[in-house]
N, C-alpha and C positions, 0 to 999 in steps of 0.2 A: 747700054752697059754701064754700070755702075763704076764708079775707080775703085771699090773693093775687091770688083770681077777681074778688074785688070791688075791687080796684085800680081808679083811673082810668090812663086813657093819654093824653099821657105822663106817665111818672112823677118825683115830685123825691126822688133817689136819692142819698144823703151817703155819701163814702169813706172810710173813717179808715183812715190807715196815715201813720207817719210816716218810717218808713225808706226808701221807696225814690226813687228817683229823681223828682224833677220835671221838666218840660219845659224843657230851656233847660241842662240840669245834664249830662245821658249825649245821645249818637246812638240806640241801639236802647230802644225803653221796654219796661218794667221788668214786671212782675204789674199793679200798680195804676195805672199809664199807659197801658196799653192796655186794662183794662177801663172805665175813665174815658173811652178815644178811642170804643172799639168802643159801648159806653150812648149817650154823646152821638152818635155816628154815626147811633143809632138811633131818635133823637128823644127821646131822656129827657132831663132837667134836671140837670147831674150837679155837685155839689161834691165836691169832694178836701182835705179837712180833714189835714194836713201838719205837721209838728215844720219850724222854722226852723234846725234844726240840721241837714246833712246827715251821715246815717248812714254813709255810703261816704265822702267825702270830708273829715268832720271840720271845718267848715269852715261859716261862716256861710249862708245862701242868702235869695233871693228872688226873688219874682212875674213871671214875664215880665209885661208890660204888655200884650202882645197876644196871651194864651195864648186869652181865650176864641174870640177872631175865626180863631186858628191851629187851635184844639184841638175848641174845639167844648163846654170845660168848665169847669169855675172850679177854682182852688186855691186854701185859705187857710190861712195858719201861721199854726202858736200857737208862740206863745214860751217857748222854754226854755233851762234851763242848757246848756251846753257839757260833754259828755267827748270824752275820747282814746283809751280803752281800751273795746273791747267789753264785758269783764267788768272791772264796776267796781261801786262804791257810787255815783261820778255819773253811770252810767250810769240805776240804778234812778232818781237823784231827776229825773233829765233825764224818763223814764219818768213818774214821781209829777206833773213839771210838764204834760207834755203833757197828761194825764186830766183834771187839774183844769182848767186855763186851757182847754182845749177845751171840757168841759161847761158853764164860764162864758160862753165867749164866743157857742157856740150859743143856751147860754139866752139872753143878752140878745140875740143880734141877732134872734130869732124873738119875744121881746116888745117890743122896738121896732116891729116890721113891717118890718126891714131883707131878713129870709129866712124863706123860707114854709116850714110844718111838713114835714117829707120824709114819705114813704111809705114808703122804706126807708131803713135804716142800715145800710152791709155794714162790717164792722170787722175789722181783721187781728189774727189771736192768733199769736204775741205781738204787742207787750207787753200784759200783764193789764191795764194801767190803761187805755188807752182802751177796750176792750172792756164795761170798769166803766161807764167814763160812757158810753159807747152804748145800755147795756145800759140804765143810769139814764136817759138820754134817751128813748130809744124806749117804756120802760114809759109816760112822762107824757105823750108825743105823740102817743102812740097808733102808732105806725109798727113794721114790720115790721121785727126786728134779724134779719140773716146775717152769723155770722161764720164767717171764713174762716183757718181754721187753717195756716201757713206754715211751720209749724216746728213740733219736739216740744218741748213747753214745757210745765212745766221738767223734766223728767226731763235736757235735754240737759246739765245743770249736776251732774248725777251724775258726770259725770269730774272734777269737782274735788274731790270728796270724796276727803278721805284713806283710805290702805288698800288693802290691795287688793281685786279685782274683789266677791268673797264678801260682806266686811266690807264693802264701798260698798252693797251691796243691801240692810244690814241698818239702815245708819244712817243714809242717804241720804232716808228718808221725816223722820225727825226733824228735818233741817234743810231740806227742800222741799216737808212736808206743808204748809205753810199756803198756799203759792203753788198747791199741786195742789187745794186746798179752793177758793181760788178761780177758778182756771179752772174746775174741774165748775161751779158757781154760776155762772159765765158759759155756759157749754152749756147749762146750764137753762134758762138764761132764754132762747137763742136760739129764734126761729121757724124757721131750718132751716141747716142746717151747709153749708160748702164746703170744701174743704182741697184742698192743694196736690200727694197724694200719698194713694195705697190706705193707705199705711203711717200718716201723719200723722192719716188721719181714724179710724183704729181706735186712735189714740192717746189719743184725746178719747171715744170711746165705750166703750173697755176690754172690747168685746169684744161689749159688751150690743146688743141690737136696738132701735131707734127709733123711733117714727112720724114724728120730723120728715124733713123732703125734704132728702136730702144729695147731694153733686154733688161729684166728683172733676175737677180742673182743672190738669193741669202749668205750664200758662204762661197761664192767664185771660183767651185772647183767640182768636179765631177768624183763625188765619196766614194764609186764603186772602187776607182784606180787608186785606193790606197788600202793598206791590212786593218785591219780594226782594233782598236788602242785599248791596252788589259787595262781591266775595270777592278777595282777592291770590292765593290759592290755593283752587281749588273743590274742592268736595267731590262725589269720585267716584263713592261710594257711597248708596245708598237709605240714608237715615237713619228712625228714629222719632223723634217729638215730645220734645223738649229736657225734661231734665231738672233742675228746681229747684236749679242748685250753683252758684249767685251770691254767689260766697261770698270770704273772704281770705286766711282759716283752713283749711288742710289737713285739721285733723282733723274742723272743720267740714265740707267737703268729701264726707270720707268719709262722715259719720254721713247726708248729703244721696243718697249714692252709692247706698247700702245700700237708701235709702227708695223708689230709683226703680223702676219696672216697665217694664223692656226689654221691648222686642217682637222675638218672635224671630227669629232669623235676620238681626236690622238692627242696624247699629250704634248706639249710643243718644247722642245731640247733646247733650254737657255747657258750657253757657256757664260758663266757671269765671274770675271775675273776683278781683282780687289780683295781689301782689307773689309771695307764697310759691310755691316750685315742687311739681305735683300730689303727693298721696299714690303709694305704688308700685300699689296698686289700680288705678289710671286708666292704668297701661301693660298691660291685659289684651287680648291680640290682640282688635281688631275687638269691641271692647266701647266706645272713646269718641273722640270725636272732637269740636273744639275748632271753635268756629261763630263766626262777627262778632267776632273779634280783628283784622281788618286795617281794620274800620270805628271802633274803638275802642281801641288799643293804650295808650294812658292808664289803660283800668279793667281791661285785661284780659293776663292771661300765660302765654302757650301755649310751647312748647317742639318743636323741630320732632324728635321722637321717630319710632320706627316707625308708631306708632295714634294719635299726633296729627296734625293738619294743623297745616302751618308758617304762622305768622303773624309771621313774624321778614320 
């Protein structure tokens, strides 16, 4: 028997991700807000451990006051520095604060008796450092860590190496082996993997086979158990399950594009959130098509092309 067999029900189940969106912040939720909705839907005890900084908006945030009576879940931030820039050095220490003041704050509120030991810890990679203190948590709690891969990290910081393509692959380990040393150390430690993407989760495994329980998830929520979001312009065609390109950055974007597994013959539902207008990839006939931009035209910028739907 497995230690997931031996679980009680329900379960007290801890989220860490500090990027995405909290309730109260976007209209449509996010990866880690609707697996927050859908857990506590289903009777489990659910925290969502959160950066005070929002990741999309730049911009301070806080608690709705009646999230758990609304949501059905708790949120709690940890405080950290402020950046501006995706790729930064305050970004990393924004990162460096989240890991630490998380694993502080859980330890003490779980030796106070303020919050009961979880059972599980699902934690989003990136960034490494909460994954660290999860990983650190969950050994001494005894609880189940899953982490959930969202992105290719860090390899995706190889385009900023100098040189070209060749020379990147040669020198690119020198300056992101240690980050790559610690993500495998974080695989390791997990009791079983999630990832966002066929492509994402063979990132993390390099190829090799597993015994832990791994689970592939584009959008980490079951669409039937929510209503369907009014549309300015519907979408005519049978879609497949939306693919992970939440993104600001174009060339982000594309590397999100490349990861996704169309199903064939359907057009594949890219939520592409930002200012920047898409890469030229995303005008491929009957390859993408633009969803919940008229529910949210603040986070989100579609372009009424031939293969987009106009949200203008």
């Amino acid at each position: 028997m497995s230690r997931a067999e031996q679980l009680p029900q329900p379960l007290s189940i801890w989220i860490v991700n500090p990027f995405d969106d909290i309730p109260g912040e976007g209209i449509s939720p996010l990866r880690y807000w609707s697996l927050a909705r859908v857990l506590a839907g289903r009777g489990h005890d659910v925290i969502w451990w959160s950066a005070n900084w929002s990741h999309r908006r730049k911009a301070r945030r806080n608690v709705p006051l009646s999230i758990r009576e609304e949501e059905g879940f708790a949120v709690r931030l940890v405080a950290v520095r402020p950046y501006e820039k995706n790729i930064s050095l305050a970004r990393l220490n924004s990162h460096r604060d989240f890991g630490r003041t998380f694993e502080r704050l859980a330890t003490e509120s779980i030796a106070s008796g303020q919050l009961e030991r979880p059972d599980i810890i699902l934690t989003s990679l990136p960034p490494l450092e909460g994954p660290e203190a999860a990983a650190r948590l969950a050994q001494r709690l005894d609880a189940l860590l899953v982490v959930d891969v969202m992105d290719v990290w860090p390899e995706t910081f190889e385009r900023l190496v100098p040189g070209p393509t060749w020379l990147r692959k040669i020198i690119a380990p020198f300056f992101l082996g240690g980050m790559e040393r610690r993500r495998d150390q974080i695989i390791a430690a997990a009791d079983a993997i999630s990832a966002a993407s066929p492509k994402y989760l063979d990132s993390v495994l390099r190829g090799q086979a597993t015994d832990k329980p791994t689970h592939v998830c584009p959008l980490g929520a079951y669409l039937q158990e929510y209503a369907e979001p009014p549309r300015l312009t519907p979408l005519e065609a049978e879609v497949a399950p939306a693919a992970p390109a939440d993104t600001a950055k174009p060339a982000d974007a594309a590397k999100q594009a490349d990861a996704a597994q169309p199903v064939p013959e359907k057009p594949l539902v890219c939520v592409y959130s930002g200012s920047a207008r898409p890469p030229p990839r995303f005008a491929a006939p009957a390859a993408w098509w633009c969803m919940d931009c008229s529910i949210a035209p603040s986070t989100a910028a579609c372009w009424p092309t031939p293969t987009w739907a106009s949200c203008s």
